[in-house]
C-alpha positions in Angstrom: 63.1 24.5 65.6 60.9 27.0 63.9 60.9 26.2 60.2 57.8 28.4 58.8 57.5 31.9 59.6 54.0 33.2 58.2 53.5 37.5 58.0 50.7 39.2 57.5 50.3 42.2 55.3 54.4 42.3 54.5 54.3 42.2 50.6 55.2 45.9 50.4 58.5 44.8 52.9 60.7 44.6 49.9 63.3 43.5 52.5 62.3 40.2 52.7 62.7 37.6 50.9 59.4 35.6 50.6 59.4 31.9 49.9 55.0 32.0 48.5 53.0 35.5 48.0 50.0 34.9 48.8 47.9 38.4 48.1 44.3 39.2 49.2 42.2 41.8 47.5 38.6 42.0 48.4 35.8 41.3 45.8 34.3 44.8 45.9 37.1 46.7 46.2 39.8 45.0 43.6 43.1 46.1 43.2 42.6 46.8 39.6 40.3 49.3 40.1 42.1 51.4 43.2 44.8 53.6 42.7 48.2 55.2 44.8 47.8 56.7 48.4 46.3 59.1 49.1 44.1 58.8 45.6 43.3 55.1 46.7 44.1 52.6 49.1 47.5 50.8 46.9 50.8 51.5 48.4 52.5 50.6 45.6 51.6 50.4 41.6 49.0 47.8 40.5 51.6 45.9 38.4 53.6 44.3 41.9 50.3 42.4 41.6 52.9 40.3 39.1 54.8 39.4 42.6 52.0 37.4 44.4 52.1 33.4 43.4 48.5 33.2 45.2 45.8 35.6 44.6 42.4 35.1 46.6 39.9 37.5 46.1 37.9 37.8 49.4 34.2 39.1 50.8 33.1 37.3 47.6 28.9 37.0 47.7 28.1 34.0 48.8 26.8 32.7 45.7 28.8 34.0 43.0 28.0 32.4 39.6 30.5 31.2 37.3 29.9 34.1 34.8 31.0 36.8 37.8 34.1 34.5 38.9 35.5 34.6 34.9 34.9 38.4 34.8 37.1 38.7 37.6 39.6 36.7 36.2 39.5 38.6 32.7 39.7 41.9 35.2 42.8 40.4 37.1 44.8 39.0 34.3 46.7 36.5 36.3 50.3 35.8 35.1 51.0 31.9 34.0 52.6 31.1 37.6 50.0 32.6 39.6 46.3 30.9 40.8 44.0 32.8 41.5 40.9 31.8 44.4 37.9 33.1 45.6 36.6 33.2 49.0 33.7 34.6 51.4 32.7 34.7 55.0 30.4 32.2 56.6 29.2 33.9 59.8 28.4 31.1 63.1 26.0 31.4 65.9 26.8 34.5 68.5 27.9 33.7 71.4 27.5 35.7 74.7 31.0 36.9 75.0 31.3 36.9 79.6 30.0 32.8 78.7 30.9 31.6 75.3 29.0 28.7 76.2 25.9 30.5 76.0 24.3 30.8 72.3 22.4 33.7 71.4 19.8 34.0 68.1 19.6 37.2 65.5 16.4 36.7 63.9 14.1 39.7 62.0 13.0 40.7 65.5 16.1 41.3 66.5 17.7 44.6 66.9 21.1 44.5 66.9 23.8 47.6 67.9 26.7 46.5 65.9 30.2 47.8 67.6 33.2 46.9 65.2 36.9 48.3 65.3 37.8 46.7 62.0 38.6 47.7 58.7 35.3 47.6 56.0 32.9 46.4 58.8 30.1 47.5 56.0 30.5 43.4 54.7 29.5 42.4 58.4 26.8 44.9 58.2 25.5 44.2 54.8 24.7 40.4 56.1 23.4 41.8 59.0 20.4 43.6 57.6 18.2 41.5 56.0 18.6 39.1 58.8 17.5 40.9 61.8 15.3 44.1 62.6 17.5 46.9 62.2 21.6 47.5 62.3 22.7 51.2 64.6 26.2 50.5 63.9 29.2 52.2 66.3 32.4 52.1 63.9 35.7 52.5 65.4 38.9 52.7 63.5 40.8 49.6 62.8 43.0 48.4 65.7 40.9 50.1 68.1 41.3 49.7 72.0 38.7 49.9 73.6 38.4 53.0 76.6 36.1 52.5 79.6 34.3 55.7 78.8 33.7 53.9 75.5 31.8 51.2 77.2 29.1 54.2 78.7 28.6 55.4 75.1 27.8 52.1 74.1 25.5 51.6 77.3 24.3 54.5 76.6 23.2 54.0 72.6 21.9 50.9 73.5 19.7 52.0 76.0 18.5 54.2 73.3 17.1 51.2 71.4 13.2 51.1 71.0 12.9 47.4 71.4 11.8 44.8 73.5 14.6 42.8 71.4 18.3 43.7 70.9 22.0 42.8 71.8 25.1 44.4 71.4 27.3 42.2 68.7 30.7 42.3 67.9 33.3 40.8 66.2 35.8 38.5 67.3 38.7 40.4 66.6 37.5 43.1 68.7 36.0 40.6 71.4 39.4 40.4 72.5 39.9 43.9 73.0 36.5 44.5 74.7 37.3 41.2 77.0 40.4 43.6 78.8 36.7 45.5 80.4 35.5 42.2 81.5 34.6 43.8 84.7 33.2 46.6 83.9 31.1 44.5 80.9 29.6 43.0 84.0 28.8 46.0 85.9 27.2 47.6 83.1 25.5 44.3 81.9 26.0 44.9 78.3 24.5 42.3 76.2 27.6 41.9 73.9 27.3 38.7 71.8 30.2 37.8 69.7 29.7 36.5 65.9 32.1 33.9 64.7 33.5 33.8 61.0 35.1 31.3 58.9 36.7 31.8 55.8 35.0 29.5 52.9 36.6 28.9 49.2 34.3 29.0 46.8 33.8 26.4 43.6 35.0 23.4 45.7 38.6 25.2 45.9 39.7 24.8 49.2 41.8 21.9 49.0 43.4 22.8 45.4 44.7 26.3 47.7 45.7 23.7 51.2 47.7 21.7 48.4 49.1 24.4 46.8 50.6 25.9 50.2 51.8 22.5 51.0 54.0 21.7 47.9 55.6 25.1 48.5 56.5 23.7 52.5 57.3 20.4 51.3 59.3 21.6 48.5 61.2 24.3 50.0 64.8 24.7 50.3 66.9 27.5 51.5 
């Protein structure tokens, strides 16, 4: 008996009848400072903001001072029945995506062709660079299915490389969507190393927001 149903990016589906909003906006791009389609990126005015019972503000640096994290409250202006969290990515080891089992290592001798078909990749890239040589990104739109041609313009930019030292890295979101090529991965023996990401809460908040999501399941009546 299914007794949870979890959606992702409904809160403009007016239709339904949420139990807990929880609302993302992303540390460099707040909702407070955007504006309406097509001026911005909103679909709807800033104040449905007052809608969301959970507010996490994502792609925060990883270490955000205290200072920062109350100008972002002052900015946000949470209502009383709303908490507000911060959170970043924590990017893992990458992994050779044909073997996951095999590890692979970015260091500043690496150069790295960067193939992404996700929205902002420029967070993913911004770690990137002061980790390894250099970054030739290929951005794709978000969603993005992968074409075999595709897979012989990648070939072909990173045969263009001038290094004794590079790999082609993706995402794992679009991992999935390159892993349809498998065979033709292998008969072109791209490189492609995927880079696993976690989502980390900032300030020790982590179980205050796994808490918070469990009174609402525990407390929850139709």
């Amino acid at each position: 008996m299914c007794k949870t149903i979890l959606l992702d990016d409904a809160f403009q589906h007016r239709a339904v009848q949420p139990g807990l909003n929880i609302m993302l906006t992303e540390y460099r791009r707040p909702f407070t400072d955007d504006f309406l389609l097509p001026s911005g990126r909103l679909r709807e005015w800033r104040s449905a903001y007052r809608r969301a019972d959970l507010i996490v503000v994502s792609k925060c640096p990883e270490g955000m001072s205290l200072e920062e994290r109350d100008r972002m409250l002052k900015k946000i202006r949470p209502f009383p029945h709303q908490r507000v969290f911060f959170s970043s990515y924590a990017y893992g080891q990458p992994y050779y995506l044909l073997n996951p089992a095999y590890a692979g290592a970015l260091t500043r001798e690496t150069d790295v062709l960067l193939v992404t078909g996700i929205a902002h990749a420029d967070y993913l890239a911004q770690h990137l660079e002061p980790r390894v040589g250099s970054v030739t990104h290929i951005e794709y739109e978000d969603h993005h299915y992968f074409e075999e041609t595709e897979l012989f313009q990648i070939q072909n930019r990173f045969k263009n490389l001038e290094s004794g030292r590079k790999l082609i890295l993706t995402t794992e979101k679009d991992a999935m969507r390159l892993e349809l090529h498998r065979s033709r991965i292998m008969e072109l023996q791209l490189p492609i190393f995927v880079l696993p990401v976690e989502v980390r809460f900032l300030f020790g908040s982590g179980p205050e927001f796994d808490q918070a999501v469990k009174e609402f399941l525990i407390h929850f009546k139709i």
